[in-house]
C-alpha beads as a LAMMPS data file, in Angstrom:
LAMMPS data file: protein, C-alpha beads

100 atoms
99 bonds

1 atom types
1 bond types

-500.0 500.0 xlo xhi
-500.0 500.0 ylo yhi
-500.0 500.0 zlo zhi

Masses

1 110.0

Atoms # bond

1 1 1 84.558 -221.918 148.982
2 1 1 83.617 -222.772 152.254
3 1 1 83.332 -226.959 153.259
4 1 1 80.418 -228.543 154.162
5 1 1 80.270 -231.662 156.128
6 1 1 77.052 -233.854 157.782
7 1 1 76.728 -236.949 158.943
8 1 1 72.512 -237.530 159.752
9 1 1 72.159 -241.511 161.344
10 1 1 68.955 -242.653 160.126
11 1 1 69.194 -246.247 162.310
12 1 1 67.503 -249.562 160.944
13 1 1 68.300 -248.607 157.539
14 1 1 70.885 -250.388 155.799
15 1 1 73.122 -248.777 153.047
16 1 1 70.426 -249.842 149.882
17 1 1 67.036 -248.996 152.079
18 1 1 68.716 -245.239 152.288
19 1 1 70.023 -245.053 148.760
20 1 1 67.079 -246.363 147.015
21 1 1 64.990 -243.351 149.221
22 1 1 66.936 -240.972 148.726
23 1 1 67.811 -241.304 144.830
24 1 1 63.879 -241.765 144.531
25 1 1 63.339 -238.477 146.472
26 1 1 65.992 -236.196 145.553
27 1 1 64.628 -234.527 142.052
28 1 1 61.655 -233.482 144.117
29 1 1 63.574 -232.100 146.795
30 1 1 65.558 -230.414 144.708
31 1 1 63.032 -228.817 142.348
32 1 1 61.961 -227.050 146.153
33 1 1 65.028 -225.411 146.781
34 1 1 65.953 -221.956 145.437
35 1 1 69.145 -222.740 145.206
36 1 1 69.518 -222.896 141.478
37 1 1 69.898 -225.164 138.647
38 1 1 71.851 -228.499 139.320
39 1 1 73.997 -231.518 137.919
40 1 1 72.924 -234.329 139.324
41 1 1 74.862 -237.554 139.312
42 1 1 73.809 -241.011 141.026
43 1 1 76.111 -244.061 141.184
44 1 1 74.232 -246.666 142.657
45 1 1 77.024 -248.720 142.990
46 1 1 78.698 -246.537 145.053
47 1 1 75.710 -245.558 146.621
48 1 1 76.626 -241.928 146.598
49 1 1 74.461 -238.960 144.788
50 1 1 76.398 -235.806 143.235
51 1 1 74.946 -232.104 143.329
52 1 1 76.460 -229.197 141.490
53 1 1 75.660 -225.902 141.016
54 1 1 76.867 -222.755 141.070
55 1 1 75.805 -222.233 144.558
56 1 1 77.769 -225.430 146.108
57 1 1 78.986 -228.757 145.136
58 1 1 78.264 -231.970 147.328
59 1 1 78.415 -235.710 147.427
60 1 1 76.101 -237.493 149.732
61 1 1 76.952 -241.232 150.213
62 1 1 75.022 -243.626 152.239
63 1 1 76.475 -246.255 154.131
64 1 1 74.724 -248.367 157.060
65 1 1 72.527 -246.376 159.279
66 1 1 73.538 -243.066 158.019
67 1 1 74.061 -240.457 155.359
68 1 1 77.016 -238.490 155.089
69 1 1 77.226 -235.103 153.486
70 1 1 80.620 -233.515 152.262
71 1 1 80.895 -230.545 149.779
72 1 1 81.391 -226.824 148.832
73 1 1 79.205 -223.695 149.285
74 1 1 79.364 -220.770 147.677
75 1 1 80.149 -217.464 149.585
76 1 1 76.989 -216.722 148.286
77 1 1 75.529 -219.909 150.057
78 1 1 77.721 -219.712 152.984
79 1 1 74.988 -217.511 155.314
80 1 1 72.353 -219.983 154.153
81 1 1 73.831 -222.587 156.169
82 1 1 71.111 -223.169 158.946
83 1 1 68.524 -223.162 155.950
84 1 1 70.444 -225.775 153.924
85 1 1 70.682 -228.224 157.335
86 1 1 67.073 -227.641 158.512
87 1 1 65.357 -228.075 154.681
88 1 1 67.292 -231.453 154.686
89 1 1 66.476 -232.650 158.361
90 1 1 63.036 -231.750 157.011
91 1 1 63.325 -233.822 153.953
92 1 1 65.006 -236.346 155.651
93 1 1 61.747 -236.921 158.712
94 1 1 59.625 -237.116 156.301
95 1 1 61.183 -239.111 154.303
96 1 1 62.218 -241.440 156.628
97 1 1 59.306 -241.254 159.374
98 1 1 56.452 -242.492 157.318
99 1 1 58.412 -245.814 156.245
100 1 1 58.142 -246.200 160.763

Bonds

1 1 1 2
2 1 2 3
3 1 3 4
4 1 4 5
5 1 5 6
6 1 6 7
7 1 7 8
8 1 8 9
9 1 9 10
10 1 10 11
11 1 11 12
12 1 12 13
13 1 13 14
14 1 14 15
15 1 15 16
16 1 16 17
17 1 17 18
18 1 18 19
19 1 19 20
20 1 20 21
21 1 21 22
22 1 22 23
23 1 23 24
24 1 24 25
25 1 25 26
26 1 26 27
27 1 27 28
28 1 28 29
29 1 29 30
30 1 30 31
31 1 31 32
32 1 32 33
33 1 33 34
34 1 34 35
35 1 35 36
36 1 36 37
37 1 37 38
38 1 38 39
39 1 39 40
40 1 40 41
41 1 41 42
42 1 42 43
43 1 43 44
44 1 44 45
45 1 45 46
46 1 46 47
47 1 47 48
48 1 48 49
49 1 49 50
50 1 50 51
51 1 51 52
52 1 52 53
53 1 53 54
54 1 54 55
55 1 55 56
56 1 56 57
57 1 57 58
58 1 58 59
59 1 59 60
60 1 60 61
61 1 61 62
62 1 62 63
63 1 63 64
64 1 64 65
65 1 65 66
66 1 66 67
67 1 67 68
68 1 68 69
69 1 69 70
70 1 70 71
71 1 71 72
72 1 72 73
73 1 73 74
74 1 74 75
75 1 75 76
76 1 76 77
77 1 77 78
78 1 78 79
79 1 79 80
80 1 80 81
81 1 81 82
82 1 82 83
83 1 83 84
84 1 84 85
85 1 85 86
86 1 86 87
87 1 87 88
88 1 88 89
89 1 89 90
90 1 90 91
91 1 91 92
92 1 92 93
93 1 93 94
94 1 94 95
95 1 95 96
96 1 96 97
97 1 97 98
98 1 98 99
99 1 99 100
């Protein structure tokens, strides 16, 4: 399977601020994809959300300032890549934009 890396810096937002957003967010963004069905794991204390599927695997941790994106796609998923980056800078600005 082919990796997956990001790193999107979302400044002025500590480690928590992003965490607490994002594990709010993520069931809706998720239930807009057409990516499939997923396991979804959050550890708060790690501040880091796990996504599997059959289409790709990823853990997204947040840390100050930024959120960092490593994983697996499928073949399958592979060619999707542009789709995958823009739905989550999408998610992401307005996520992030209205708290401005």
């Amino acid at each position: 399977m082919p990796a997956y890396r990001r790193k999107v810096e979302i400044p002025g937002k500590n480690a928590q601020e992003l965490y607490d957003k994002i594990a709010g967010d993520i069931d809706d963004f998720l239930a807009k994809t057409t990516l499939g069905n997923f396991d979804l794991k959050r550890s708060p204390e790690k501040k880091q959300i796990q996504l599997k599927s059959s289409m790709f695997s990823a853990t997204l941790t947040c840390s100050k300032g930024s959120i960092s994106l490593e994983g697996q796609l499928s073949f399958l998923a592979a060619p999707f890549k542009s789709r995958l980056d823009d739905g989550i800078d999408q998610w992401l600005k307005r996520s992030f934009e209205s708290q401005a």
